[in-house]
C-alpha positions in Angstrom: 0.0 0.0 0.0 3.0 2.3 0.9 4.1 1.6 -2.8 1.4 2.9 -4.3 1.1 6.0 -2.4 4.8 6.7 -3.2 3.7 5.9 -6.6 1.0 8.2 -6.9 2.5 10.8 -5.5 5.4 10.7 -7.4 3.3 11.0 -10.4 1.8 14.4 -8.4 5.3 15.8 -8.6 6.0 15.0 -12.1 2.4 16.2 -13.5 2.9 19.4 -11.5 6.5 19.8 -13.0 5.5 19.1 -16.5 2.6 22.2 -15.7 5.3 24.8 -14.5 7.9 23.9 -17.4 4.7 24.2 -20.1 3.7 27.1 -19.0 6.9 28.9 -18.7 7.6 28.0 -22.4 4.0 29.6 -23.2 5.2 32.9 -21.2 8.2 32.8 -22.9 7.1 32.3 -26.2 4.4 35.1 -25.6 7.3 37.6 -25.1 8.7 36.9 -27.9 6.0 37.6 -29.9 4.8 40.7 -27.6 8.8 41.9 -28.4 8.0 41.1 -32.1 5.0 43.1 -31.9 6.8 46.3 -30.6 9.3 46.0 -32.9 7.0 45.6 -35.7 5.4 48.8 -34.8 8.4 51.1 -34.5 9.8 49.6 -38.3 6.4 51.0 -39.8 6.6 54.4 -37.7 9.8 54.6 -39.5 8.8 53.0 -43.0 5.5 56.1 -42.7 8.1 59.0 -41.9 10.6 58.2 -45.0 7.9 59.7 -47.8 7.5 62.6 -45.9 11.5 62.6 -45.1 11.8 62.3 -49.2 9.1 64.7 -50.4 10.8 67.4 -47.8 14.7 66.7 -49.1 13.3 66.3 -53.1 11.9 69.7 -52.8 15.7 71.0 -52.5 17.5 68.2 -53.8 15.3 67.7 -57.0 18.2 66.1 -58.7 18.9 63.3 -56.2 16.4 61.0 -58.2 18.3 57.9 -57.8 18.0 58.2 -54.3 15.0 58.8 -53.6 13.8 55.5 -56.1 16.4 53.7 -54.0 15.1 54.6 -50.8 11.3 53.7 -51.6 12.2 50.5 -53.2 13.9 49.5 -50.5 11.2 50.7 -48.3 8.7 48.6 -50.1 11.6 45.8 -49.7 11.4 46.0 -46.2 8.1 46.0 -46.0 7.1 43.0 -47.9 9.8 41.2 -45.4 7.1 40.4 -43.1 7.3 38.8 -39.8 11.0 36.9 -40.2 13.1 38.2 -38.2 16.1 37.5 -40.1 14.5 38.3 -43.6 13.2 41.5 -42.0 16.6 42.8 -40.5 18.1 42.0 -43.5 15.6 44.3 -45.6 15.7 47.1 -42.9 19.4 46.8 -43.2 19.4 47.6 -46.8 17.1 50.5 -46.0 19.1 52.4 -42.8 22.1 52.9 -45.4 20.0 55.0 -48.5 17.6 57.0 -45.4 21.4 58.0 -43.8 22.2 59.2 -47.5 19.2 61.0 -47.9 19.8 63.0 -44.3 23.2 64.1 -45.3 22.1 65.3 -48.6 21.0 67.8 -46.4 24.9 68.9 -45.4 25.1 70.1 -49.2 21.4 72.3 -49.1 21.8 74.9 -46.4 18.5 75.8 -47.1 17.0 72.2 -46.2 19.4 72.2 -43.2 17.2 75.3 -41.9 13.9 74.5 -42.7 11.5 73.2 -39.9 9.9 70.5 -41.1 12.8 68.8 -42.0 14.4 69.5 -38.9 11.1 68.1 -36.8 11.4 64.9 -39.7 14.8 64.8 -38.7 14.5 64.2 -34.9 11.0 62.1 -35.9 13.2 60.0 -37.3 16.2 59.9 -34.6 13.7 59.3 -32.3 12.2 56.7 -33.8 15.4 54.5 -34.3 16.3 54.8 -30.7 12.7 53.3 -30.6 13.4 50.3 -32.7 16.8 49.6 -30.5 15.0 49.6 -27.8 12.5 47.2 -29.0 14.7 45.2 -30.5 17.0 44.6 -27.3 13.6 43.7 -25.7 12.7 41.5 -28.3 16.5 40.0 -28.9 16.3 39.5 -24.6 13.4 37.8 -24.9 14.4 35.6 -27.7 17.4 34.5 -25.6 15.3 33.4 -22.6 13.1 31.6 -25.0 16.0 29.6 -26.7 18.2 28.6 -23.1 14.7 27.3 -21.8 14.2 25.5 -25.0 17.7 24.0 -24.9 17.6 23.4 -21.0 17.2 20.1 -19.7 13.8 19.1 -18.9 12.5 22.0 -20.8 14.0 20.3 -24.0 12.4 17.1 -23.2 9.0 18.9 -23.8 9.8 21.7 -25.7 9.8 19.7 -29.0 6.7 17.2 -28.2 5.0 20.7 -27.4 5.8 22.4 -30.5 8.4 24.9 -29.2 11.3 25.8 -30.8 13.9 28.2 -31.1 13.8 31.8 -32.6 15.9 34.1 -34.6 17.2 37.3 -33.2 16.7 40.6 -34.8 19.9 41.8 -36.0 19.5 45.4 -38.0 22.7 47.0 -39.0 21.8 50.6 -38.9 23.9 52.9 -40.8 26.0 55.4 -39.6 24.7 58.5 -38.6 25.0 61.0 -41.1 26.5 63.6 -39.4 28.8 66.2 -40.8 32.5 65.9 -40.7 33.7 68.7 -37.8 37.4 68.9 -37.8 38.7 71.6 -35.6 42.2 71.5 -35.9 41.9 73.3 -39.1 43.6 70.7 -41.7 
């Protein structure tokens, strides 16, 4: 009789333990996609200020044609990514690198470098890629909890019956900032 009990309640424990580890993969999994979500959100704040970003710059800069049609077919690149992570940092990649061309176009147009709107589009636009590396270190944190618990013994002995697997990070290169070249020593 003492066997059973031992028995039974040893198969307490481990139905109890198989409840914790599932439902920490669930809330695990559901930061990742709430960090996907944010992230998400701050790409298409970006992708809905770089028209407005070219219509301001092409009124100066008419002649930068090539430019511009880079930067909106690599908008509509990035776009069209979707929700992979790796397909999407690699298309917003590609983008940062013609949007910092088209901001120091502005360098060459004194005019542009004055003007208000551009200057509110401007910090629009810094503010919003502090955004996206904020999100993305949330989302990229909460990818990594996600894939230790997924390789972590027990988790991994559930993980895969369960459906769970491993994510990719979100790795965006951003372009350097175009900022003008200062040199104060005067050579």
């Amino acid at each position: 009789m003492l066997g059973i009990y031992i028995l039974i309640g040893l198969g307490v424990i481990v139905l109890v333990a198989v409840i914790l580890i599932y439902n920490g993969l669930v809330q695990k999994r559901q930061m990742v996609r709430n960090g996907w979500a944010d992230v998400d959100v701050q790409l298409k704040r970006r992708a809905d200020l770089i028209p407005r970003l070219i219509e301001t710059v092409r009124g100066y800069a008419a002649h930068e044609n090539t430019l511009f049609q880079e930067v909106v077919a690599k908008r509509g690149a990035a776009l069209a990514a979707g929700d992979d992570p790796v397909a999407r940092g690699t298309a917003e990649s590609a983008l940062s690198q013609p949007v910092a061309r088209l901001v120091a176009v502005a360098e060459a147009y004194p005019d542009l470098k004055a003007n208000q709107n551009f200057l509110d589009l401007q910090k629009e636009l810094v503010d919003t890629e502090n955004k996206i590396e904020m999100a993305r270190r949330f989302f990229n944190g909460a990818v990594r909890e996600l894939n230790i618990a997924v390789e972590s013994f027990p988790a991994n002995l559930m993980a895969g019956p369960f459906g769970f697997q491993q994510s990719p990070f979100f790795e965006i290169e951003t372009a350097d900032r175009a900022l003008p070249n200062v040199n104060f020593r005067g050579a």
